[in-house]
N, C-alpha and C positions, 0 to 999 in steps of 0.2 A: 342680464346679470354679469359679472363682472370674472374674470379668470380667479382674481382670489376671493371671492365674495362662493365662486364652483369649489375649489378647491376644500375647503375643510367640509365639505357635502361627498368628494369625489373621493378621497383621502381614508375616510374609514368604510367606503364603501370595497374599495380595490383592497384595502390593510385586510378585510374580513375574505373575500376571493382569493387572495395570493394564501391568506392560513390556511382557508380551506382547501386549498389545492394541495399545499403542502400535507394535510392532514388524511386526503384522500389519497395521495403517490404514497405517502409513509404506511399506509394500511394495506392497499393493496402488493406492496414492496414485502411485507409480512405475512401477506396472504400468499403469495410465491413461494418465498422462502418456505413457510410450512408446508404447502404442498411439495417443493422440493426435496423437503427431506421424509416426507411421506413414503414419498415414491423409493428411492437412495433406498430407505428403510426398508423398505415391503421389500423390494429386491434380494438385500442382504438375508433376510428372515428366512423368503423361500429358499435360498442358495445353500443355508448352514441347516438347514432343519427338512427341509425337502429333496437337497443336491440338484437342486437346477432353479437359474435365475426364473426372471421375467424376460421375454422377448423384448417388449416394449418399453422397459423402463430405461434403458441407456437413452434412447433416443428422446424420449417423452421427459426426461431430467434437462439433457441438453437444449431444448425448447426453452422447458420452464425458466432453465439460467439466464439464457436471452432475452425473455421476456423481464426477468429483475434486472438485467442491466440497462433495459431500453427504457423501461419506467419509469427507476431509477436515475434517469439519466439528468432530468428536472433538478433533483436535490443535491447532487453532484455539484452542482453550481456554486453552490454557497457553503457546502457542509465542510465536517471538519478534514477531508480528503480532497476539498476542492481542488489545492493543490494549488494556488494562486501565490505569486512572488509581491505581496503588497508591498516589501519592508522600504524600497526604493520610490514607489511611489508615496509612502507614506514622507517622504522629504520633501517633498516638494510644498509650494504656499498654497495655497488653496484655489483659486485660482486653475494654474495648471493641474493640479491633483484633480479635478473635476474634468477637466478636459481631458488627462491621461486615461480615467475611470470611463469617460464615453467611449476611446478608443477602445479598452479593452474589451467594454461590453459589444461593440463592434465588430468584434472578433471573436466574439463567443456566441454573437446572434451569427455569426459567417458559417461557424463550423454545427451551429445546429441546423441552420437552413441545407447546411452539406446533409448531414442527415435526414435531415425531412423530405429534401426534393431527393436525393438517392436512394432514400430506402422508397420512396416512392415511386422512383422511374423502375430498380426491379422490380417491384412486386409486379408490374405493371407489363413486363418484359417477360418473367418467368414462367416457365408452366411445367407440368408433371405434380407430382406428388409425393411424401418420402416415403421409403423403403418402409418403413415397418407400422406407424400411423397411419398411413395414407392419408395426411391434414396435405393440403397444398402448401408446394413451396413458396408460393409468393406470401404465404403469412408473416415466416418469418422475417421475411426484410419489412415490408407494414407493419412492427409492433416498432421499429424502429424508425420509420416515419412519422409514428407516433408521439414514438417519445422524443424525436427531435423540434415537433410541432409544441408537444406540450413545455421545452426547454423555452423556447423562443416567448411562449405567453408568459412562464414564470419569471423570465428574468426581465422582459418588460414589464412587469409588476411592480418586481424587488428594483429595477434602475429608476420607473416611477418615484415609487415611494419614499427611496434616500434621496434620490438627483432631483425630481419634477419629474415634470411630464413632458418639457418639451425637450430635457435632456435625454430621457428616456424614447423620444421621437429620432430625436438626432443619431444614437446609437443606430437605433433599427434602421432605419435609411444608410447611416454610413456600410452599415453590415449587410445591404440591399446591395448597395452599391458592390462590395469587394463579391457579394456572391453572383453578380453581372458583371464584374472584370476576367472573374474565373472561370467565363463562358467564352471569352476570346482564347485564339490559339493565331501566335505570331512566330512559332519555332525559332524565339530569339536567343535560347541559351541552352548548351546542350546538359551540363549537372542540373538535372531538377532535384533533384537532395540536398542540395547549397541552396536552392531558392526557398525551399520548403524548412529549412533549420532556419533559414535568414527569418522568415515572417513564423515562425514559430517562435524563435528567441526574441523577437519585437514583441509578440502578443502576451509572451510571459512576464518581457520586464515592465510591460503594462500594468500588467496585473491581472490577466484572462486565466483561466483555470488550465493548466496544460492539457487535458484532454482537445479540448478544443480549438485551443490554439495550434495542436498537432492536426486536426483537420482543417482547421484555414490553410495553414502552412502548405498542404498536403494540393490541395483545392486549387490555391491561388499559384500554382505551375504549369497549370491552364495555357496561359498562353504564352508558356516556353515548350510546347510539345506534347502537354497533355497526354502522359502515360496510363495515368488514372483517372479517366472522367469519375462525374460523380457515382454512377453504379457501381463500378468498377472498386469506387474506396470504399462502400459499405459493404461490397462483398466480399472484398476484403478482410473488413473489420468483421465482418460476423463469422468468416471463416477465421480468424486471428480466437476469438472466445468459443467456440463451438469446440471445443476438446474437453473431454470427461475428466479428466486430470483435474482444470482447474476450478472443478465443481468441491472439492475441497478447499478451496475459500472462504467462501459461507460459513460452510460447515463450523472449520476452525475458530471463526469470528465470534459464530455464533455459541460456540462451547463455553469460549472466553467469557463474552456478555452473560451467560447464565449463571457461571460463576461469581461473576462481580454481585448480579443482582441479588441472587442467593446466599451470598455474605462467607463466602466457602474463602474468598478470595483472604478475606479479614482474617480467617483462619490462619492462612500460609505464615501473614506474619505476626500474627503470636508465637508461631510453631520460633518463626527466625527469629525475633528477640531472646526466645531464652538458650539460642547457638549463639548469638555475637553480638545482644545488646549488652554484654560487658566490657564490651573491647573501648576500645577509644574510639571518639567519634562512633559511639554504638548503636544510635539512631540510623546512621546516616548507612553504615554496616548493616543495620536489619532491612532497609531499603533495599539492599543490594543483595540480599541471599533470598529476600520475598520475591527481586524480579527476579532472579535465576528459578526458582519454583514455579512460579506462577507462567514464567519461559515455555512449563513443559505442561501446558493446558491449553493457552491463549495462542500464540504463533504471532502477535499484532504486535510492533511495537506502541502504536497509537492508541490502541488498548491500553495498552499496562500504561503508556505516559498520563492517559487521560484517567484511570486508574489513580494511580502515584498521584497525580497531583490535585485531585480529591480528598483523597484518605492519607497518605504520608505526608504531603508537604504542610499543613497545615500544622500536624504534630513537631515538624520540624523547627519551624517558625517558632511553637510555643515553648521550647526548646530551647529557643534561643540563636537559631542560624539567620540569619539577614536573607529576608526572601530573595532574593537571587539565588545566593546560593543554595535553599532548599529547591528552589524549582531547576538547578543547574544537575543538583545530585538527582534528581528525581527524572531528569531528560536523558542524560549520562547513563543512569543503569537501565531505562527500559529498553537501549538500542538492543539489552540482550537475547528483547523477544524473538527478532528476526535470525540468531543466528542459532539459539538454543533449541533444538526438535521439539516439536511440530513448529516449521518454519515456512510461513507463506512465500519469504522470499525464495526460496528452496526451488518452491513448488510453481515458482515464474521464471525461475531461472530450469527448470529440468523441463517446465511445458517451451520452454525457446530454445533448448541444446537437447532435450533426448535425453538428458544424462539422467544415471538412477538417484530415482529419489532417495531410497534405501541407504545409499552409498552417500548420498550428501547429510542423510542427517545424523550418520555415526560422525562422519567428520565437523557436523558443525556443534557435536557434543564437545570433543577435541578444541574447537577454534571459541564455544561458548567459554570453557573451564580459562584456557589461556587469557581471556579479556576478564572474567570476571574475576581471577587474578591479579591481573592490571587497575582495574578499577577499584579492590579492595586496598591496595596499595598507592596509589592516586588521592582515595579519600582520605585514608590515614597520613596522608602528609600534608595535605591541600587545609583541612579543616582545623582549625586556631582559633583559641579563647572560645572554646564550646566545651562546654561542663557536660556530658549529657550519659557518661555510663550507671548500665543500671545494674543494680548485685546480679549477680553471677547466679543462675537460674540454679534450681538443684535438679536431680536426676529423675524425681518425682513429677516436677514441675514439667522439665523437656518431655518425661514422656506422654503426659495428660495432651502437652501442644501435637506432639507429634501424633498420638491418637486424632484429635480434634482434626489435625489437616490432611492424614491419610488419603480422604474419599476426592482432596484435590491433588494431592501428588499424585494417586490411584490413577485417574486420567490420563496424566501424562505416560507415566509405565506402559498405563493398557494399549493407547494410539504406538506409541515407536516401538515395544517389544512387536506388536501386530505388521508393522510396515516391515521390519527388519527382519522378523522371519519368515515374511511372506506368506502369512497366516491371514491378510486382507489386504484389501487394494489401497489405494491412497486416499482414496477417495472415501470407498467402506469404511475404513478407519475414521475418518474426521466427521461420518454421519453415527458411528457408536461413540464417538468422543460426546457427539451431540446427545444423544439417548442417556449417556453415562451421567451427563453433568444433571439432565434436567432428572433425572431417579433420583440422583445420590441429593440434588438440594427439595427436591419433594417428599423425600424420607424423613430429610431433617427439618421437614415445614421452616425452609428457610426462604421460601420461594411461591409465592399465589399467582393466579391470574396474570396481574396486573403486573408483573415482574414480567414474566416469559412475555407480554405482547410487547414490554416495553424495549426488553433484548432481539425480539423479531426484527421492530422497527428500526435500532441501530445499527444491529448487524447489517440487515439489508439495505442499506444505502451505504453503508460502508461495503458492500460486496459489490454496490453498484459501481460507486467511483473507482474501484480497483479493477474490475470488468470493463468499464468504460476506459480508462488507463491502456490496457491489455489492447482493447480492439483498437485502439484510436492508433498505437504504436503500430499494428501489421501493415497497412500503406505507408507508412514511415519508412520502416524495414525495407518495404519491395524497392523502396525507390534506391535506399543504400544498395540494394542487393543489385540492381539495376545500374548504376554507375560505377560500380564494380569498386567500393568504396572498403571493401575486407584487405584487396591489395595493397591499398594504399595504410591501413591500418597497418599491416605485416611490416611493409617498408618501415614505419613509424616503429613499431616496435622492437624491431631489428636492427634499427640505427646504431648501437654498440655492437651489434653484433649478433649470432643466432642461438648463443651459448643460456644457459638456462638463466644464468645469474642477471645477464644485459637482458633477456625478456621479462622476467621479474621484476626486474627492475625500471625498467621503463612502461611496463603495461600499468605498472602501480602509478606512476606519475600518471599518464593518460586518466586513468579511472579518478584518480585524488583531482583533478583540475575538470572533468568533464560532470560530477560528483556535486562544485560545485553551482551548475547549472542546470540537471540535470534532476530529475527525480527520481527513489531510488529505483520503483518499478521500470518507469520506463530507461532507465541508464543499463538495467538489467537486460531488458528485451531487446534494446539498438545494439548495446556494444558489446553483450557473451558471446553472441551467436559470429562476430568477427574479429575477437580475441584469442578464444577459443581454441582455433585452427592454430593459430601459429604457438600457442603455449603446448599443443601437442605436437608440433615440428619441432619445437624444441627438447622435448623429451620431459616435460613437465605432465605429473599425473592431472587426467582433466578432472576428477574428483576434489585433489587437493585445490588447483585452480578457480575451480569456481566457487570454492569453500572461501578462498582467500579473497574474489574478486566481490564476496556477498559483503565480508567482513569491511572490506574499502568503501564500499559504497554506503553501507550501512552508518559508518561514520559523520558522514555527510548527515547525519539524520541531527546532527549538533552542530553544523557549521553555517554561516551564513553565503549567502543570502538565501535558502531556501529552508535548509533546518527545521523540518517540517514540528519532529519534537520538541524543539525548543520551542517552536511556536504555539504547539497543541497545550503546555505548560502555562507557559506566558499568559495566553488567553483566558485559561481556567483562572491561573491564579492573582490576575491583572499586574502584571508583573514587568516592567517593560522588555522586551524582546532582547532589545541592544543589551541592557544590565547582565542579562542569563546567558548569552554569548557571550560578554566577557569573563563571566562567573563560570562558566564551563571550559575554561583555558587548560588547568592543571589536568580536568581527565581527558581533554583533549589529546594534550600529549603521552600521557599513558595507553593511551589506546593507540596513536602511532607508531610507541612503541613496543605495543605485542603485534602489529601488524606487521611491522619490520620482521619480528623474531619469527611470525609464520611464515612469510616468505621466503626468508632467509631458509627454515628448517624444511620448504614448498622446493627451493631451488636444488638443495643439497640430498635429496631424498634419493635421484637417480642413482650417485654415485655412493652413496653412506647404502642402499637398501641389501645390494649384496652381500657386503660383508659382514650387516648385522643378521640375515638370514642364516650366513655361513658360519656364525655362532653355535646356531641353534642346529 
């Protein structure tokens, strides 16, 4: 029989394995999850109701997480946090685009074989057992052999099925291949961090998902001196995620997704149409005071983008706004979920500086109000020949909405009054965020079954690819830390000088150019932890600092060529990409311009703090 005569035999037989694969990682990624916050849960209970935790449950959560990111790690590939730069391959004729696409998959089969043969040679090498389980340590790196084993069959699946088979051959051999170059050691170059950014920024503008491209990258420095063999990076990586902190990830995610599912979300903006769907451009205003609300629930911008451009952009459209421009305002305001409390990006920037989370999320109330000021003022000058305000709500009306959306503002209050007084952990909090949402939308039978499995399932691969994000960057890191790559940043930022204003001012170029190639997690994770130091040589508060360096980066969530939001938009609403870049110009620059006015007010603080305290 004949290759194609096999093929439409072979074709829905692998189509039906790769779904079911996916359908069995997405269930069990749900099944984590829920024990995950079982566990969080049962902790917190006995703690406020009995005054004394669980012994086991710190250590037996931080498992469980590792095991959603390792499992997880399969769906990461393709999902909507994949994190892949397609917009540059997508130029290309077809032809090369095919060939660009084996490359990358090449390099995504590289850095899961890093994971499969690494997490393999520890568990293999390890012995003891942990402190308070007593499960052996070589488990933990084996669920990550795991899941680097089961990346490797899934994405031969999925390159199958769009490319062939014999394209889908070609990858995995090319990707045999780089993960046998990465076994030679030739000590031909002493920065292994230049070699590992060089083939990380190749496997990105391919089009590889950055997780993984960050462990080719990582890998294939092998034979310039091989600081990280392969054990050495996954243990890394799993020491990189193994912190309790950013077990409120999930958590966060998943509060948001219950909300969406349970229709609480829809609430918020009734509540906001009848505050400023009378204004001009009032649609396009109730988008933007729903994501300031919705801000202080979810913590995702990709949430609230994928959100928005569901439920608002569609209204927009009928409205009368040119899809562009609905999916431009609808990308535009959800950057505010990252910086408005409860903010995951916060919560990856304080797990890689130390700094208090407490302390970044009153500031990033400060730094949310100032942009979501800018973006009200942005819309209303940008938006032309749109007819769309609606009468002017009465007092009756505002307060039925504001009743109706209470049990979702309620959330947000409950999580940051909680963090901020130190009335629970970071963590605790975003596990009662979770308990609060799924109550408050089972009270209001807004929410079955079939809802909570389906927000399990998102959230958890969404927690995955931000987990896998996380670890991929700690061998990244060492190697910067290793080349002694901070001093050379200091220099760099220093270049005008040590004064607050020349490091404000140039650490904001660096982040605004590094931003955009860089994604925002891992831009967080490389470059705070070496900005940092010198924005507190200079006498700059590192509160204010990393409040302003969330806000630059976050920017980047609307810029090309990575633009993760614009893209998360785009996709939903088939929109084309380049059109909603363009269309997103006018809040572009409004947003540069509160970012300015925070630095500016970041730089001035040392010497304006005295004399305004000397007031009082």
């Amino acid at each position: 029989m004949s290759e194609a005569q096999k093929q439409p035999e072979t074709a829905p037989l692998a189509a039906r394995l790769e779904a079911g694969l996916r359908r069995m990682l997405g269930a069990l990624g749900a099944a984590l999850l829920f024990a995950l916050f079982l566990v969080v849960m049962a902790a917190v209970l006995r703690r406020y109701l009995f005054g004394g935790g669980f012994v086991w449950s710190d250590e037996l959560a931080i498992w469980l997480h590792l095991a959603l990111i390792a499992f997880g790690a399969p769906l990461a590939v393709t999902g909507t946090l994949a994190m892949r730069l397609e917009v540059l391959v997508g130029l290309l004729p077809g032809g090369p685009r095919q060939f660009a696409s084996a490359l990358a998959d090449a390099i995504t089969f590289h850095g899961a074989l890093v994971l499969a043969a690494g997490g393999a040679s520890v568990a293999a090498l390890v012995g003891g057992h942990s402190t308070v389980l007593g499960l052996p340590e070589w488990l933990r790196f084996a669920i990550f052999a795991c899941g680097g084993g089961l990346t490797v069959l899934t994405l031969f699946l999925r390159a199958g099925l769009e490319r062939g088979w014999a394209s889908a051959a070609l990858s995995l051999a090319l990707g045999l291949g780089l993960y046998g170059l990465a076994q030679l050691s030739f000590d031909l170059f002493p920065m292994q961090s230049l070699v590992a950014a060089l083939v990380a920024s190749a496997g990105l503008l391919l089009g590889a998902p950055l997780p993984f491209a960050l462990l080719s990258g990582v890998s294939l420095t092998g034979p310039f001196g091989a600081l990280l063999p392969e054990p050495a990076v996954v243990q890394t990586m799993v020491g990189g995620v193994g912190k309790f902190l950013l077990l409120a990830i999930p958590f966060f995610l998943l509060a948001g997704e219950l909300l969406t599912e349970g229709g609480l979300a829809e609430r918020l903006i009734r509540f906001a149409a009848t505050l400023v769907g009378h204004w001009r451009a009032g649609l396009a205003q109730t988008a933007l005071v729903a994501s300031v609300l919705f801000s202080g629930a979810s913590g995702s911008s990709v949430a609230n983008a994928a959100f928005g451009a569901k439920v608002m952009a569609p209204t927009l459209v009928a409205r009368g706004y040119p899809p562009a421009n609905a999916a431009a305002i609808v990308a535009g305001v959800s950057m505010l979920d990252n910086i408005i409390p409860p903010s995951i990006a916060f919560l990856i920037l304080a797990s890689a500086t130390n700094l208090s989370v407490g302390s970044l999320l009153v500031g990033g109330f400060v730094a949310g109000g100032v942009l979501a000021l800018a973006l009200a003022i942005g819309i209303h000058l940008s938006v032309r020949g749109v007819v769309d305000a609606a009468p002017k709500a009465s007092a009756a009306e505002r307060g039925r909405a504001l009743i109706g959306a209470i049990p979702a503002i309620g959330l947000g209050i409950v999580v940051v009054a909680g963090i901020r007084f130190g009335l629970v952990t970071v963590t605790e909090a975003s596990a009662l965020a979770v308990t609060y949402a799924l109550i408050a939308c089972l009270a209001l039978r807004s929410l079955n079954g079939r809802g909570v499995l389906a927000a399990l399932k998102k959230s958890a691969a969404e927690a995955a690819a931000i987990g896998l994000l996380i670890g991929a960057s700690a061998p990244f890191a060492f190697l910067l830390a290793v080349d002694r790559v901070s001093e050379q940043m200091a220099g760099l930022v220093t270049l005008l000088g040590a004064g607050p204003y020349a490091v404000v001012l140039l650490a904001n170029l660096v982040l605004l150019v590094a931003g955009l190639f860089l994604d925002i997690g891992a831009a967080i994770l490389l470059l705070a932890p070496l900005l940092l130091p010198v924005a507190v040589a200079a006498g700059l508060d590192p509160i204010q600092f990393g409040v302003v360096l969330v806000v630059n980066l976050m920017i980047h969530g609307l810029t090309p060529p990575l633009g993760i939001l614009v893209y998360v938009v785009s996709g939903i609403m088939r929109v084309p990409a380049g059109a909603v870049f363009r269309a997103v110009l006018p809040l572009l620059g409004v947003l540069l311009v509160a970012l300015a006015a925070l630095s500016l007010g970041m730089a001035a603080w040392p010497a304006l703090a005295p004399r305004l305290l000397a007031l009082f």
